[in-house]
LUMLO-837185 format. One record per residue: x, y, z of N, C-alpha, C in turn; residue number from 1. Coordinates in Angstrom, 3 decimals. Example, Ala and Ser with C-alpha at 12.3 -4.5 7.8 and 13.67 -1.06 7.14 Angstrom:
2
(site (13.190, -5.690, 7.800), (12.300, -4.500, 7.800), (13.200, -3.300, 7.800), 1)
(site (12.850, -2.250, 7.080), (13.670, -1.060, 7.140), (12.900, 0.030, 7.870), 2)
END
This chain:
45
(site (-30.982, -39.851, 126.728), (-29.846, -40.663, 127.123), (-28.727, -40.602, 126.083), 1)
(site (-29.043, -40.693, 124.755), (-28.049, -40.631, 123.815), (-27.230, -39.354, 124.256), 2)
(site (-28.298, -37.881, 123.961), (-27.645, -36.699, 123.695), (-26.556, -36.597, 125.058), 3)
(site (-27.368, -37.038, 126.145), (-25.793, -37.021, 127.042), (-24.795, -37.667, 126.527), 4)
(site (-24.538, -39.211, 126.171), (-23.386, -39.820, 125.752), (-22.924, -39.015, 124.766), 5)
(site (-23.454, -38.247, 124.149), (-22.628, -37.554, 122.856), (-22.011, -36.953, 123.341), 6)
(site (-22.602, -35.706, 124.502), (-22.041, -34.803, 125.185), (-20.746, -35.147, 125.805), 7)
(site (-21.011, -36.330, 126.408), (-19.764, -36.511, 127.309), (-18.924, -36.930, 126.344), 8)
(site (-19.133, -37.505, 125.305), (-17.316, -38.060, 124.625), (-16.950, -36.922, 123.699), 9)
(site (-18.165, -35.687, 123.678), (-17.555, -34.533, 122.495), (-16.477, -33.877, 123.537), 10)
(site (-16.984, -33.784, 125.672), (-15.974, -32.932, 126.105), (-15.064, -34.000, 126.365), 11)
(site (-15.097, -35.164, 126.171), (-13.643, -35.973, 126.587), (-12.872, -35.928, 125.628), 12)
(site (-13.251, -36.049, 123.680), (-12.452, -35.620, 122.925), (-11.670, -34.535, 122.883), 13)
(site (-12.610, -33.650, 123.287), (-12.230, -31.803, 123.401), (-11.250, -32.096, 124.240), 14)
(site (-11.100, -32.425, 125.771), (-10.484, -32.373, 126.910), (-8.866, -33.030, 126.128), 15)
(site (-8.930, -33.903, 125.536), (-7.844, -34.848, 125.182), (-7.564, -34.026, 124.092), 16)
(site (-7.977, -33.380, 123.232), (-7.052, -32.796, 122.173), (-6.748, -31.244, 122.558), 17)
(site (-7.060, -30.705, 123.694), (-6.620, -29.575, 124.407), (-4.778, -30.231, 125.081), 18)
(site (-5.413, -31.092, 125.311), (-3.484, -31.502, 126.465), (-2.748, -31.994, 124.796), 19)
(site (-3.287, -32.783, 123.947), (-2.271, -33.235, 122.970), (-1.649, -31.784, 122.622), 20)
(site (-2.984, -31.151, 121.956), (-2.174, -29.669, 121.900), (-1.477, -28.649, 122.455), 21)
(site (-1.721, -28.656, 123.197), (-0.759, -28.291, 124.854), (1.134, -28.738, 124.875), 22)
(site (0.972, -30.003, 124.489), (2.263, -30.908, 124.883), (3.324, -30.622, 123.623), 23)
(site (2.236, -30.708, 121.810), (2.813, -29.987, 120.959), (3.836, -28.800, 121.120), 24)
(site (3.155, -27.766, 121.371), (3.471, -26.884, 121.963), (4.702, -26.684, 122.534), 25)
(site (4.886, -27.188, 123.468), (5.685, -27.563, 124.232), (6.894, -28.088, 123.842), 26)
(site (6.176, -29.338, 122.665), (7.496, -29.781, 122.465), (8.460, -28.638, 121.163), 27)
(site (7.389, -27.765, 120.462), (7.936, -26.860, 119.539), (8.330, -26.100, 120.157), 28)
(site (8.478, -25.695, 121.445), (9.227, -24.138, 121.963), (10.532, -25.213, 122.418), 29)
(site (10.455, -26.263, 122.660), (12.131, -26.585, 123.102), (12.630, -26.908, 121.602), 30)
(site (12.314, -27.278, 121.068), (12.930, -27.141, 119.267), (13.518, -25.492, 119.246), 31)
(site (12.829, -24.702, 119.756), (12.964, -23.560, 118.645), (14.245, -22.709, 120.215), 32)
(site (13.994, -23.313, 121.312), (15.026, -22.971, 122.370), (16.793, -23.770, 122.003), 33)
(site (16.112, -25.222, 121.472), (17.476, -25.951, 121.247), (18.206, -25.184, 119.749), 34)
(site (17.492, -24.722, 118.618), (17.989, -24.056, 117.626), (18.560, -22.099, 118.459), 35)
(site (18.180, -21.913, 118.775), (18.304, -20.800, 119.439), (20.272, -20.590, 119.888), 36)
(site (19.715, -21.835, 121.264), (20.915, -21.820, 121.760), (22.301, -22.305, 120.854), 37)
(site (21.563, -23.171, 120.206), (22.962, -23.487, 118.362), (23.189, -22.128, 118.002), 38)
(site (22.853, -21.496, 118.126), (22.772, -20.356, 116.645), (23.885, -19.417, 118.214), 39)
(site (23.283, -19.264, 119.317), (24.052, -18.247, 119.938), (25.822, -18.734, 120.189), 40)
(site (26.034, -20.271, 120.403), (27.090, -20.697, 120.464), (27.763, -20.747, 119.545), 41)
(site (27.590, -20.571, 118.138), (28.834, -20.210, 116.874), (28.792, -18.575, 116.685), 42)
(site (28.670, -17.814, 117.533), (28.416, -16.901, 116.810), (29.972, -16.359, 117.381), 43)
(site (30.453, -15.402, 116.331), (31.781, -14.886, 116.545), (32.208, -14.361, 117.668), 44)
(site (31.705, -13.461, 118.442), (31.984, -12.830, 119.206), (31.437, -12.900, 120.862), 45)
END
């Protein structure tokens, strides 16, 4: 009975730090899209 309860909150931890990391992600590619698009709008030409 235990080793199941372990089981299940090791894949609910797992499950939950797969989407946190996921969303990271996510939020670092629009950082690096919002610097992007800065950098293309001063550019000289």
């Amino acid at each position: 009975m235990k080793k199941m309860a372990l089981i299940a909150l090791t894949a609910a931890t797992l499950l939950a730090a797969c989407n946190t990391i996921s969303g990271v992600g996510k939020d670092v590619g629009a950082a690096g899209n919002a610097v992007s698009n800065g950098a293309e709008s001063v550019k000289p030409y």
